[in-house]
mmCIF file of the N, C-alpha and C atoms, coordinates in Angstrom:
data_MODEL
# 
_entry.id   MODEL 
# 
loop_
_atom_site.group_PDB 
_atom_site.id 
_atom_site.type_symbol 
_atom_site.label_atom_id 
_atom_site.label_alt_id 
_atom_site.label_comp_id 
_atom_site.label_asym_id 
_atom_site.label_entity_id 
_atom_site.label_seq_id 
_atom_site.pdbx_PDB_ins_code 
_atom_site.Cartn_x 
_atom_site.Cartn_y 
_atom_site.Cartn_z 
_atom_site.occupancy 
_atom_site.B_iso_or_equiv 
_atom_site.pdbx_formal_charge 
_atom_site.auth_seq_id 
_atom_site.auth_comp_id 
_atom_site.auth_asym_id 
_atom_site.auth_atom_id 
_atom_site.pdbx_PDB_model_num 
ATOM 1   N N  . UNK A 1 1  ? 90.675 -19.569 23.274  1.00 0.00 ? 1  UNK A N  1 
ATOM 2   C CA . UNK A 1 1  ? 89.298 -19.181 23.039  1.00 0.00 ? 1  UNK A CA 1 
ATOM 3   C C  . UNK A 1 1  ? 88.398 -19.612 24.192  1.00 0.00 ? 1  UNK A C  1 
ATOM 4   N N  . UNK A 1 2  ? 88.675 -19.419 25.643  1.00 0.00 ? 2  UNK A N  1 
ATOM 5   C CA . UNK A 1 2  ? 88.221 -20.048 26.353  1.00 0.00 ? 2  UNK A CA 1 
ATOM 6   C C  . UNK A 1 2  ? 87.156 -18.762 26.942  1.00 0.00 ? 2  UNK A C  1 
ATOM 7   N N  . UNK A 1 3  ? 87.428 -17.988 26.299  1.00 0.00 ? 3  UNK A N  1 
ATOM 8   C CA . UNK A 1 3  ? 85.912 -16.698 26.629  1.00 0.00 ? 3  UNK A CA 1 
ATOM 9   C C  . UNK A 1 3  ? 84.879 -17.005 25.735  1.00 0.00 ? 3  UNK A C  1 
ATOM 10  N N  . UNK A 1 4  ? 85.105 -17.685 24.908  1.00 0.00 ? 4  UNK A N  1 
ATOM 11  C CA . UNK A 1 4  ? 83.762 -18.400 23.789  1.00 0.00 ? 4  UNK A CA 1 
ATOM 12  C C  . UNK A 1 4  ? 82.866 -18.714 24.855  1.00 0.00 ? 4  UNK A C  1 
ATOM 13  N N  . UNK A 1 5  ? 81.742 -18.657 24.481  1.00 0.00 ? 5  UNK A N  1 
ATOM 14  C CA . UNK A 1 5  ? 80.527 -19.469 24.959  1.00 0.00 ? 5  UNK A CA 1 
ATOM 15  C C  . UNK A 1 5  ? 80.700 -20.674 23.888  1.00 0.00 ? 5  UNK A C  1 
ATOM 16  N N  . UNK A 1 6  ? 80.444 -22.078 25.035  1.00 0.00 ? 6  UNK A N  1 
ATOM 17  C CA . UNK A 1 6  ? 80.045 -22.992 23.782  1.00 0.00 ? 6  UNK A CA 1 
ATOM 18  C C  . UNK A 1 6  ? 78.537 -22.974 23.283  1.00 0.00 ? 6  UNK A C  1 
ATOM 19  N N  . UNK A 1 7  ? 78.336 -23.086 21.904  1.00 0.00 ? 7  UNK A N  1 
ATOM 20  C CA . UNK A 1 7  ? 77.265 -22.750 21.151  1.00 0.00 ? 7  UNK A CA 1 
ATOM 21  C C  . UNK A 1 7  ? 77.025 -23.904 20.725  1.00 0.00 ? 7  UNK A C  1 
ATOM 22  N N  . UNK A 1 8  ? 77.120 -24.895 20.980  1.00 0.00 ? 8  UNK A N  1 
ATOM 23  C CA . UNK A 1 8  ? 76.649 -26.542 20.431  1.00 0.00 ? 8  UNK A CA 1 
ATOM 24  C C  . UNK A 1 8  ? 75.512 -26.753 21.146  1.00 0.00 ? 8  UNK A C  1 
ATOM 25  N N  . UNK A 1 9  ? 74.871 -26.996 19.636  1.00 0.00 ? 9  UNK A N  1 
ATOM 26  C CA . UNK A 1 9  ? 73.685 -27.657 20.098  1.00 0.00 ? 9  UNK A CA 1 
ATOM 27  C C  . UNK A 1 9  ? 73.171 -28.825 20.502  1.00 0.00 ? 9  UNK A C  1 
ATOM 28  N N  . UNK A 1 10 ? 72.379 -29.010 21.194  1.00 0.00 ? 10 UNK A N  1 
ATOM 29  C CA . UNK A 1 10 ? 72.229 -30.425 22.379  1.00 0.00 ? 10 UNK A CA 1 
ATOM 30  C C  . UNK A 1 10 ? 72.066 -31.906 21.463  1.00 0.00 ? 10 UNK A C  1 
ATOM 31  N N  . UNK A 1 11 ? 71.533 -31.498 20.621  1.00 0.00 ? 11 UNK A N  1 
ATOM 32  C CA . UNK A 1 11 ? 71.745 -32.576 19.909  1.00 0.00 ? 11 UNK A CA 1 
ATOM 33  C C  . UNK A 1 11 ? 73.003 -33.250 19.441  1.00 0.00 ? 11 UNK A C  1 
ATOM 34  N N  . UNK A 1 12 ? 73.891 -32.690 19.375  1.00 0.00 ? 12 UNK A N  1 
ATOM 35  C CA . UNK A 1 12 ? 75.362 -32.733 18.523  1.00 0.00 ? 12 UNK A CA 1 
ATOM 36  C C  . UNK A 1 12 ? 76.085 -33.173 19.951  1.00 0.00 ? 12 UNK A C  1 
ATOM 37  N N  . UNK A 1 13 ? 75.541 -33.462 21.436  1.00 0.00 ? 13 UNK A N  1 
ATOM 38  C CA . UNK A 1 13 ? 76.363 -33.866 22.697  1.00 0.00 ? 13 UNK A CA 1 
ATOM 39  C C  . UNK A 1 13 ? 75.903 -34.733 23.417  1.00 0.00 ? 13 UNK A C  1 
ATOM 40  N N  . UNK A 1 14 ? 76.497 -36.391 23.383  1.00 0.00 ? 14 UNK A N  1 
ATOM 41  C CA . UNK A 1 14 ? 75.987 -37.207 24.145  1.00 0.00 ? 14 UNK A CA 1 
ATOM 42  C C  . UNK A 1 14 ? 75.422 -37.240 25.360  1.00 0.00 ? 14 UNK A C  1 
ATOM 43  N N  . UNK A 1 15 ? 74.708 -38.193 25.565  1.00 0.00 ? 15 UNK A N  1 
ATOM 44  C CA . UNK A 1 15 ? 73.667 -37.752 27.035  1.00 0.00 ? 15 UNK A CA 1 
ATOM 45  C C  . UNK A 1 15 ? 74.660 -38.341 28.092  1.00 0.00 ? 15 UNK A C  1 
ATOM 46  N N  . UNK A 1 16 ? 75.242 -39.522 27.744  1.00 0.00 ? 16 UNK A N  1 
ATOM 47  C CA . UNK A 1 16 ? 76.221 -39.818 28.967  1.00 0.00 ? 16 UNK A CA 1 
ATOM 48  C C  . UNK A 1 16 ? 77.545 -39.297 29.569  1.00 0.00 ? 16 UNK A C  1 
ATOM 49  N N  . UNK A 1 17 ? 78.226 -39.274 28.523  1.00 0.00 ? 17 UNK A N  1 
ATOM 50  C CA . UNK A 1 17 ? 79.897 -39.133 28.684  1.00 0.00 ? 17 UNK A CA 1 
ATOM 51  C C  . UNK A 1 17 ? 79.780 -37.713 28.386  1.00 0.00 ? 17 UNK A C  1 
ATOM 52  N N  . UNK A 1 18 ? 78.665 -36.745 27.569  1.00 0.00 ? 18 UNK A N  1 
ATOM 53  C CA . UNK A 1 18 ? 78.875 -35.402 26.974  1.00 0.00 ? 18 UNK A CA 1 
ATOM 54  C C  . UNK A 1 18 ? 80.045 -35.248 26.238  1.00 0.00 ? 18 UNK A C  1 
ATOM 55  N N  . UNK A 1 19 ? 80.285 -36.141 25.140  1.00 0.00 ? 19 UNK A N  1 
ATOM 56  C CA . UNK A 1 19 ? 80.732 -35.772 24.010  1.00 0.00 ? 19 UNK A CA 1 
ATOM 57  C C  . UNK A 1 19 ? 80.471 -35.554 23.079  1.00 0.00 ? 19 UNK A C  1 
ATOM 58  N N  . UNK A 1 20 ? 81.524 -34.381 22.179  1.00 0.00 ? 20 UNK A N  1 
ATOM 59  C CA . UNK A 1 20 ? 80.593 -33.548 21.232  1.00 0.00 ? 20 UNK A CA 1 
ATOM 60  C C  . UNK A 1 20 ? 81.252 -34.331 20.421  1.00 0.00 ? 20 UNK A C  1 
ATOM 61  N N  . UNK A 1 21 ? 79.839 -34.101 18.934  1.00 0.00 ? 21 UNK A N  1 
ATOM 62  C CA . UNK A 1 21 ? 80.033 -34.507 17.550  1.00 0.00 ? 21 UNK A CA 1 
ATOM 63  C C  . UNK A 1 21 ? 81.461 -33.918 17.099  1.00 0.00 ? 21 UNK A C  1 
ATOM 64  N N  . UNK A 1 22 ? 81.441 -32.788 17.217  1.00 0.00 ? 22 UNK A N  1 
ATOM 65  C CA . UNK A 1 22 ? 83.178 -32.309 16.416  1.00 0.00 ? 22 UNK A CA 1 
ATOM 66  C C  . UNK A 1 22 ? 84.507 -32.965 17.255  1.00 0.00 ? 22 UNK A C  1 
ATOM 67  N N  . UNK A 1 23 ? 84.381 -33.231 18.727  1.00 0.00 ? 23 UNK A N  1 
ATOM 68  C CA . UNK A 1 23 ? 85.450 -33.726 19.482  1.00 0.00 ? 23 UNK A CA 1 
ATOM 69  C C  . UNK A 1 23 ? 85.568 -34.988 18.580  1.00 0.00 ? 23 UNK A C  1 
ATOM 70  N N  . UNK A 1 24 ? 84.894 -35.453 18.527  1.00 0.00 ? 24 UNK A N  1 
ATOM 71  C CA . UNK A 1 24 ? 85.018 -36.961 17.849  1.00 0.00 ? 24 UNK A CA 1 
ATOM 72  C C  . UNK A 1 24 ? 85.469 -37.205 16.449  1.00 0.00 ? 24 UNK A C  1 
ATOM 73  N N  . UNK A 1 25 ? 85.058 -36.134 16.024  1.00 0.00 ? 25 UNK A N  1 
ATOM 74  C CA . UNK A 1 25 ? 85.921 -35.905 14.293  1.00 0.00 ? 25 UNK A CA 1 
ATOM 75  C C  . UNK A 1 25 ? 86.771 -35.563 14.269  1.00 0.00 ? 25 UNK A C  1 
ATOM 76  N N  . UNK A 1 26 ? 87.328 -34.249 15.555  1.00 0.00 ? 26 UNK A N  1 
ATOM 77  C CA . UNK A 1 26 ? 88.809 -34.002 15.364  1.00 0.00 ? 26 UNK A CA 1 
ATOM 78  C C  . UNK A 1 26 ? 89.624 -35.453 16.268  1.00 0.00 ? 26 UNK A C  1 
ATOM 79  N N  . UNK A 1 27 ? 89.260 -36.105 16.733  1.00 0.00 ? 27 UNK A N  1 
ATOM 80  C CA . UNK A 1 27 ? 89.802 -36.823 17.263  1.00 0.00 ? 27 UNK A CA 1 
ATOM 81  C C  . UNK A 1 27 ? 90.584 -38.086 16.122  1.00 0.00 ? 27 UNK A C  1 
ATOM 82  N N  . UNK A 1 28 ? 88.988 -37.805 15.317  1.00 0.00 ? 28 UNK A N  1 
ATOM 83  C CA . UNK A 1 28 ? 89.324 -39.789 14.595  1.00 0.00 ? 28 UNK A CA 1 
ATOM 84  C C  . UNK A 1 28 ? 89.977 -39.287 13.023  1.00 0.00 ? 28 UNK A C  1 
ATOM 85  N N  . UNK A 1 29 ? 89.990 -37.551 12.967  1.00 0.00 ? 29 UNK A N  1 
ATOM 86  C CA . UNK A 1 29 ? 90.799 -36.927 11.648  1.00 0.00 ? 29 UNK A CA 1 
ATOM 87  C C  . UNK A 1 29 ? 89.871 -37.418 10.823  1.00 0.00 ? 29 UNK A C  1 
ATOM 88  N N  . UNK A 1 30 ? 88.587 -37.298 10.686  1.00 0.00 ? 30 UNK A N  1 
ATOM 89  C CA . UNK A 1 30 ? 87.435 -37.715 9.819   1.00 0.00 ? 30 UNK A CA 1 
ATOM 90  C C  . UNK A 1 30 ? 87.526 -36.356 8.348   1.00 0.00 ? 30 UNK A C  1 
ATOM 91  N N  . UNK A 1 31 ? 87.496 -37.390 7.349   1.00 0.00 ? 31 UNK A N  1 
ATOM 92  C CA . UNK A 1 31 ? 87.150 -36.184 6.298   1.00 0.00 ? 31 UNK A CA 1 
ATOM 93  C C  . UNK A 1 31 ? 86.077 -35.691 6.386   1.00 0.00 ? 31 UNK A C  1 
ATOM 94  N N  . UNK A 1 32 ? 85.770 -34.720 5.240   1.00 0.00 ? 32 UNK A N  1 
ATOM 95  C CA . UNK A 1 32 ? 84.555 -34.108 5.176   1.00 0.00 ? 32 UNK A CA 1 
ATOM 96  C C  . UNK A 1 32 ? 82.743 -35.118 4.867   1.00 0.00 ? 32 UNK A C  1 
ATOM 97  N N  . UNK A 1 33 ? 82.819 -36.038 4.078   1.00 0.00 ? 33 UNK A N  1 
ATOM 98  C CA . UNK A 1 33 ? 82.140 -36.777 3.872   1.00 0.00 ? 33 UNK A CA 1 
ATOM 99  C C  . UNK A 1 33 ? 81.871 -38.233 4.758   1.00 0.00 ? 33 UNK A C  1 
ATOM 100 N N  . UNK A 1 34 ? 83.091 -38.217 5.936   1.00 0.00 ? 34 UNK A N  1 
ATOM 101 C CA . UNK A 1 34 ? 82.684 -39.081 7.001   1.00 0.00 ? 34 UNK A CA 1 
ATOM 102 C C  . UNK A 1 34 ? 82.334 -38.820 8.469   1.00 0.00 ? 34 UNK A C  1 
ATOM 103 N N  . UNK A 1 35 ? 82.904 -37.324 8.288   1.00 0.00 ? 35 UNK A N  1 
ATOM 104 C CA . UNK A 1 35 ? 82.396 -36.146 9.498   1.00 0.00 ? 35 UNK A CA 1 
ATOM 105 C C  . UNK A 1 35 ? 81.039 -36.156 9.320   1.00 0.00 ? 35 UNK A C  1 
ATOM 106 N N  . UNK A 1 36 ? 80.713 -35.753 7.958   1.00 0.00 ? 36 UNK A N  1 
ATOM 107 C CA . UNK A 1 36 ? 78.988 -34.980 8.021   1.00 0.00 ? 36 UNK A CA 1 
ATOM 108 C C  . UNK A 1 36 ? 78.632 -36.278 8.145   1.00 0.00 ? 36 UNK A C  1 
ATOM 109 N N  . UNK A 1 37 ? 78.360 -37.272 7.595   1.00 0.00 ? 37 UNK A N  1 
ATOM 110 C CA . UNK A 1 37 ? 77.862 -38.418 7.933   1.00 0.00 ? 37 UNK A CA 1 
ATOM 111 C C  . UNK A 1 37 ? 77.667 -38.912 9.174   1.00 0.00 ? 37 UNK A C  1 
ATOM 112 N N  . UNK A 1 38 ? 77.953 -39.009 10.410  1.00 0.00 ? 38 UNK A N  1 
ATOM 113 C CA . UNK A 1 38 ? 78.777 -39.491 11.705  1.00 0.00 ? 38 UNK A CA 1 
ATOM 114 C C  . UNK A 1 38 ? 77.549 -38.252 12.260  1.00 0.00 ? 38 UNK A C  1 
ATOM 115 N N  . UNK A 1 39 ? 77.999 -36.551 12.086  1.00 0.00 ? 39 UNK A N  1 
ATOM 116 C CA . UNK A 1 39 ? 76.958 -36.012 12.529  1.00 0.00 ? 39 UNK A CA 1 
ATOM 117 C C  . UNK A 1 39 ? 75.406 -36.185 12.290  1.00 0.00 ? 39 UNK A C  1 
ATOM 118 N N  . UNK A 1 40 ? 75.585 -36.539 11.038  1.00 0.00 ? 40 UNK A N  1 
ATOM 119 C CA . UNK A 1 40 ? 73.767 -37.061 10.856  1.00 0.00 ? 40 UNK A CA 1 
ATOM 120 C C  . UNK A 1 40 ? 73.190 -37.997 11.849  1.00 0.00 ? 40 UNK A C  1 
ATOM 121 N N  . UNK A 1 41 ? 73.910 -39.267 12.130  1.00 0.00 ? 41 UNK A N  1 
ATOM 122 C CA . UNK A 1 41 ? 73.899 -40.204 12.581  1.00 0.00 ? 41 UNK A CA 1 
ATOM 123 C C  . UNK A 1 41 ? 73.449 -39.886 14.266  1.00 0.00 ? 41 UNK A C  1 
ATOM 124 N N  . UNK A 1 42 ? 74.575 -39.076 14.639  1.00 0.00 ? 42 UNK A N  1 
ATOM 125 C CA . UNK A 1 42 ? 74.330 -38.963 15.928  1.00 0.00 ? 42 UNK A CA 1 
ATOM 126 C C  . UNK A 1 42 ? 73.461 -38.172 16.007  1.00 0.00 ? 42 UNK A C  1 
ATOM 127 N N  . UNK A 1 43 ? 72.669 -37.345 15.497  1.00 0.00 ? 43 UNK A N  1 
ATOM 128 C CA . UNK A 1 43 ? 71.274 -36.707 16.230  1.00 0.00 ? 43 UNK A CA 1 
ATOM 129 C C  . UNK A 1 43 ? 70.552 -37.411 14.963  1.00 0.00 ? 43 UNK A C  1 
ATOM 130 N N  . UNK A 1 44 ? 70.540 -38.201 14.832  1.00 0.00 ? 44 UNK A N  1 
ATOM 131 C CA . UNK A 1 44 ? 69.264 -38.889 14.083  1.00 0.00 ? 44 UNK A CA 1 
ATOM 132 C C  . UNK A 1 44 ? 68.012 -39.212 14.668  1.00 0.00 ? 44 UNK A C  1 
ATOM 133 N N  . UNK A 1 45 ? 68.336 -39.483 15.874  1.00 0.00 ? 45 UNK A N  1 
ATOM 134 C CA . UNK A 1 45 ? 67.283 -39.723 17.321  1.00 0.00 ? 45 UNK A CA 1 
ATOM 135 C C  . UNK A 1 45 ? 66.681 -38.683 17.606  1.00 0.00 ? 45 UNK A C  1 
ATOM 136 N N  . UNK A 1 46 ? 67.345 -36.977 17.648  1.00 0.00 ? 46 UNK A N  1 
ATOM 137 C CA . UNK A 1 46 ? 67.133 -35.923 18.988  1.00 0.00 ? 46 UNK A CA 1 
ATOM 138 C C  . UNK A 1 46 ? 67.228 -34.835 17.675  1.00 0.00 ? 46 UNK A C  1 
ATOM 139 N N  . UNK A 1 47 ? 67.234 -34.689 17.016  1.00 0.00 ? 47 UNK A N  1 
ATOM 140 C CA . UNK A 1 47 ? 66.674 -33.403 15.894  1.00 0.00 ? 47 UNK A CA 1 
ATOM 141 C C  . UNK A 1 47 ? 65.227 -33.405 15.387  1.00 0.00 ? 47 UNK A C  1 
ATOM 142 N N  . UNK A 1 48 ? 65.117 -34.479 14.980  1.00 0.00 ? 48 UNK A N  1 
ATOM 143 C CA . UNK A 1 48 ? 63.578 -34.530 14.439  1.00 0.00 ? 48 UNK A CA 1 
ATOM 144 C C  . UNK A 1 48 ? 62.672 -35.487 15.003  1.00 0.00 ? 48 UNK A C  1 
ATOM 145 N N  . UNK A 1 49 ? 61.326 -35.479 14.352  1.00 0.00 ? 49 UNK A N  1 
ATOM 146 C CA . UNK A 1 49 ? 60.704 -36.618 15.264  1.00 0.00 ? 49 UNK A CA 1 
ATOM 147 C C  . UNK A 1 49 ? 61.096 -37.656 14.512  1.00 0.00 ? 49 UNK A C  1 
ATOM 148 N N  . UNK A 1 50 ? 61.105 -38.090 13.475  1.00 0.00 ? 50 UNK A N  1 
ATOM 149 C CA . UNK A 1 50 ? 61.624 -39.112 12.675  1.00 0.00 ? 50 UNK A CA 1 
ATOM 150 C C  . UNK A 1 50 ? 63.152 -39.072 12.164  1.00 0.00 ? 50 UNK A C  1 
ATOM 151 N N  . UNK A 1 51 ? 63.802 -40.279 12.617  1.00 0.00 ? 51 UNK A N  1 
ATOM 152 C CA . UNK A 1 51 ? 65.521 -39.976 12.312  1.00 0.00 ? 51 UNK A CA 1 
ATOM 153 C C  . UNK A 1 51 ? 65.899 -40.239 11.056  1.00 0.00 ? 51 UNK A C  1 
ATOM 154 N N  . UNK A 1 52 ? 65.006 -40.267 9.796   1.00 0.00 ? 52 UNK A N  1 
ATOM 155 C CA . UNK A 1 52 ? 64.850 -41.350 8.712   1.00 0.00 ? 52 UNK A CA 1 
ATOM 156 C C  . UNK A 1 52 ? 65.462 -39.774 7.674   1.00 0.00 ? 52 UNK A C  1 
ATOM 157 N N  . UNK A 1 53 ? 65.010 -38.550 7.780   1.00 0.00 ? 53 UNK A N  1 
ATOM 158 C CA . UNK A 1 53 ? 65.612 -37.919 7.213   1.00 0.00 ? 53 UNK A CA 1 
ATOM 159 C C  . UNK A 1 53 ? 67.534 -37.578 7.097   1.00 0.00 ? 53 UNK A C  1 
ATOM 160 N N  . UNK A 1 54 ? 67.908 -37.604 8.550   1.00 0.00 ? 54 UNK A N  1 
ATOM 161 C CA . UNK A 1 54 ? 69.128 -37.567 8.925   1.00 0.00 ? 54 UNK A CA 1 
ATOM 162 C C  . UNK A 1 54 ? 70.214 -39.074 8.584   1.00 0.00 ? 54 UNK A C  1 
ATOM 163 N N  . UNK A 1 55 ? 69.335 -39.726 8.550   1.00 0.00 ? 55 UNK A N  1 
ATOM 164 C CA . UNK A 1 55 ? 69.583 -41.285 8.305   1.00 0.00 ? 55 UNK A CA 1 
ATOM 165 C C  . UNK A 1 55 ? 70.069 -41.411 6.709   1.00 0.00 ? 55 UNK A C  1 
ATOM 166 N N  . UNK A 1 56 ? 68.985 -40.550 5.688   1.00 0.00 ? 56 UNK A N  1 
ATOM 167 C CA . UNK A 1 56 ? 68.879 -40.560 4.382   1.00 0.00 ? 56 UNK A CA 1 
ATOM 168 C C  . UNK A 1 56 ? 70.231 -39.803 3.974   1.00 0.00 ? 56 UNK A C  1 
ATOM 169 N N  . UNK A 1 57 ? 70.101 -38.664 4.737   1.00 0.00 ? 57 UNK A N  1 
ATOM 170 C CA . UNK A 1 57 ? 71.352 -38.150 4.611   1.00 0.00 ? 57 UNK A CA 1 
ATOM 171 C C  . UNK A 1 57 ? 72.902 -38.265 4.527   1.00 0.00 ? 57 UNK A C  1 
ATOM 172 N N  . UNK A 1 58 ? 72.987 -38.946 5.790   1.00 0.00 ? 58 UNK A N  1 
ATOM 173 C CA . UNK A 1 58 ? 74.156 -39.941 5.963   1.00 0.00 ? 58 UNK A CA 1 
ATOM 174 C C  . UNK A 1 58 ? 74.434 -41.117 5.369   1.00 0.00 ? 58 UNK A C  1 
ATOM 175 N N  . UNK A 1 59 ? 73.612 -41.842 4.748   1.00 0.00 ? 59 UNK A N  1 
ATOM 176 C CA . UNK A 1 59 ? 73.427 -42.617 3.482   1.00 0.00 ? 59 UNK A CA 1 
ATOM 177 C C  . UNK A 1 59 ? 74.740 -41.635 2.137   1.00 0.00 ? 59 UNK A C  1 
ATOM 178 N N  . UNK A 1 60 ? 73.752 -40.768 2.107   1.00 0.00 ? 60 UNK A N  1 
ATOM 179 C CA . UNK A 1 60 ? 74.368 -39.592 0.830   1.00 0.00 ? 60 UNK A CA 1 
ATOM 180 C C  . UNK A 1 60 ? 75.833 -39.431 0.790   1.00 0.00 ? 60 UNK A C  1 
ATOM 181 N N  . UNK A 1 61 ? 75.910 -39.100 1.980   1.00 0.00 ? 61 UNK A N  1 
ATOM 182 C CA . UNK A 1 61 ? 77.846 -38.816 2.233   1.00 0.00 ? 61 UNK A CA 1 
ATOM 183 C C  . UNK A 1 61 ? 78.239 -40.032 2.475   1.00 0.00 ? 61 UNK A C  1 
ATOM 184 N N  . UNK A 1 62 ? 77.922 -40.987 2.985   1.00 0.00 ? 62 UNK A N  1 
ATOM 185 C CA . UNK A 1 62 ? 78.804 -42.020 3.161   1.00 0.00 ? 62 UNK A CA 1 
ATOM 186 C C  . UNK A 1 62 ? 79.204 -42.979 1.137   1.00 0.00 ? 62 UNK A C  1 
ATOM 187 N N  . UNK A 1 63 ? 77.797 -42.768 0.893   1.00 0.00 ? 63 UNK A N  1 
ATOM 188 C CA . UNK A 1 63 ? 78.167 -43.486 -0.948  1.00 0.00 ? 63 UNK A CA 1 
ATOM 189 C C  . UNK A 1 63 ? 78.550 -42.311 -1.720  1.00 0.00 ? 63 UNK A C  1 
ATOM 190 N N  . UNK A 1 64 ? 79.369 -40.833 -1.125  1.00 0.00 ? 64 UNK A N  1 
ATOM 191 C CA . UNK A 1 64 ? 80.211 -39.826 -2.144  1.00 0.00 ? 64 UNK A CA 1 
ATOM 192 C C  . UNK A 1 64 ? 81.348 -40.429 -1.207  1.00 0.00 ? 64 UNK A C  1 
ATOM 193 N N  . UNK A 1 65 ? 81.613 -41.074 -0.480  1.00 0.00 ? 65 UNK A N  1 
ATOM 194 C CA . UNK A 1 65 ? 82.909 -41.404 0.387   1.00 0.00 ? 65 UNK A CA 1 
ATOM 195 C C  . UNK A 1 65 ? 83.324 -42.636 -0.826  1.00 0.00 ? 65 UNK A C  1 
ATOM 196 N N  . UNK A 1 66 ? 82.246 -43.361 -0.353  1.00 0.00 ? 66 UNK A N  1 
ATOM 197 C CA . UNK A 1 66 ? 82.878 -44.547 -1.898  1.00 0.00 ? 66 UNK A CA 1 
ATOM 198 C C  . UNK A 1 66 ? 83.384 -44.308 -2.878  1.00 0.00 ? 66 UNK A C  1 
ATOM 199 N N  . UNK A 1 67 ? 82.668 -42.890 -3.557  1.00 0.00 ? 67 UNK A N  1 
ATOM 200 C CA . UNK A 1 67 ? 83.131 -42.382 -4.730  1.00 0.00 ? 67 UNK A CA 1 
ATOM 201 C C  . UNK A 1 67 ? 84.465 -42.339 -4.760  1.00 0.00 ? 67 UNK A C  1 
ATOM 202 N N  . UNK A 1 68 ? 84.469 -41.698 -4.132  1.00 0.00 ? 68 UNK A N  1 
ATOM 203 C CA . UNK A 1 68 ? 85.615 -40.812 -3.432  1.00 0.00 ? 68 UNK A CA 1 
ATOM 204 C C  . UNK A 1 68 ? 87.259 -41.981 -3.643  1.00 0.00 ? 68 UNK A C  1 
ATOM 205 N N  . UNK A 1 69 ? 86.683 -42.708 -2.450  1.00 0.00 ? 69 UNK A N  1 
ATOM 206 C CA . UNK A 1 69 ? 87.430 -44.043 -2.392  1.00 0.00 ? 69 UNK A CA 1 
ATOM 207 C C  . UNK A 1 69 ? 88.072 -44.513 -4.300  1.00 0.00 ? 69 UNK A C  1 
ATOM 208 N N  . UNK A 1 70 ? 86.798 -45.293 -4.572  1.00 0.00 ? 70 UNK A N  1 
ATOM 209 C CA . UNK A 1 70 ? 86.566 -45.514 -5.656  1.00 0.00 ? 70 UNK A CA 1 
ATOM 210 C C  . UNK A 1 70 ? 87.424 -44.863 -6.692  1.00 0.00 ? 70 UNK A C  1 
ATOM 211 N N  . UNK A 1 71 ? 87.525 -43.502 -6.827  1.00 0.00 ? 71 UNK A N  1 
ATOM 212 C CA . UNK A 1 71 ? 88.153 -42.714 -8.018  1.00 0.00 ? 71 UNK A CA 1 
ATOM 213 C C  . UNK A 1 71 ? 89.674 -43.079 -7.593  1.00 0.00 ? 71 UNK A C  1 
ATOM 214 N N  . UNK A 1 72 ? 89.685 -43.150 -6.332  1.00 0.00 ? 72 UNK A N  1 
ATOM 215 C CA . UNK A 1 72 ? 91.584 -42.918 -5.960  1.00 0.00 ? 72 UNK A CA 1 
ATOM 216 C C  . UNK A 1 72 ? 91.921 -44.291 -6.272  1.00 0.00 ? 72 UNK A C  1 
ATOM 217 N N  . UNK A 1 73 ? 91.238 -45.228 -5.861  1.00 0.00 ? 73 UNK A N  1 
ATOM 218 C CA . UNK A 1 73 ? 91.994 -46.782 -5.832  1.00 0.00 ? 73 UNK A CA 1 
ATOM 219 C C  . UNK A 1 73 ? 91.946 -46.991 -7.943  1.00 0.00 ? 73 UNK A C  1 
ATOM 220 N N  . UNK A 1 74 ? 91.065 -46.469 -8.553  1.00 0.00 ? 74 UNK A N  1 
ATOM 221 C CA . UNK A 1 74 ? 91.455 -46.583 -10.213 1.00 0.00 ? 74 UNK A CA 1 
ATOM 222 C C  . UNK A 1 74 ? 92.494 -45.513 -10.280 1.00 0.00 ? 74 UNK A C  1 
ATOM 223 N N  . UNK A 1 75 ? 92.965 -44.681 -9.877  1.00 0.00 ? 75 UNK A N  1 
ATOM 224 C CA . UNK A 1 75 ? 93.892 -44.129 -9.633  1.00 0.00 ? 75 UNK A CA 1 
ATOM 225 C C  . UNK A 1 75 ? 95.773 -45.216 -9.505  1.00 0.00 ? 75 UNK A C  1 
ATOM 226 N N  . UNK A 1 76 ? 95.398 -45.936 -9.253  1.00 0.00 ? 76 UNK A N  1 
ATOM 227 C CA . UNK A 1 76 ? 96.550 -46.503 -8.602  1.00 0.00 ? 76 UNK A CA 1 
ATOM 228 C C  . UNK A 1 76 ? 97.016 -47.188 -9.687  1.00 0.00 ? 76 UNK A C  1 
# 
């Protein structure tokens, strides 16, 4: 797919090294609820003027990760 244009938005790509938010999830095999989280995080700074919404957010997915956690380990 190397005729793609990349379509990532600047926020989602570090200012130093230019790494993207998804390189880093496929990298670390992040589920769904520690991916979206991780992306909140990193443009929490550079999406809005206040990072407190993106912040709130990532809050959200990270305590359905507990859940998450939580249901499997009573599981055992």
């Amino acid at each position: 797919m190397k005729n793609m244009k990349d379509k990532t938005p600047h926020y989602y790509i570090g200012k130093v090294y230019g790494y993207k938010a998804f390189d880093i999830i496929e990298d670390y095999e992040l589920n769904y609820n520690r991916a979206t989280a991780l992306t909140y995080i990193l443009r929490s700074d550079r999406k809005h003027k206040s990072p407190i919404e993106c912040i709130e957010k990532a809050i959200n997915h990270l305590n359905n990760e507990l859940k998450v956690l939580d249901r499997k380990k009573k599981k055992k």
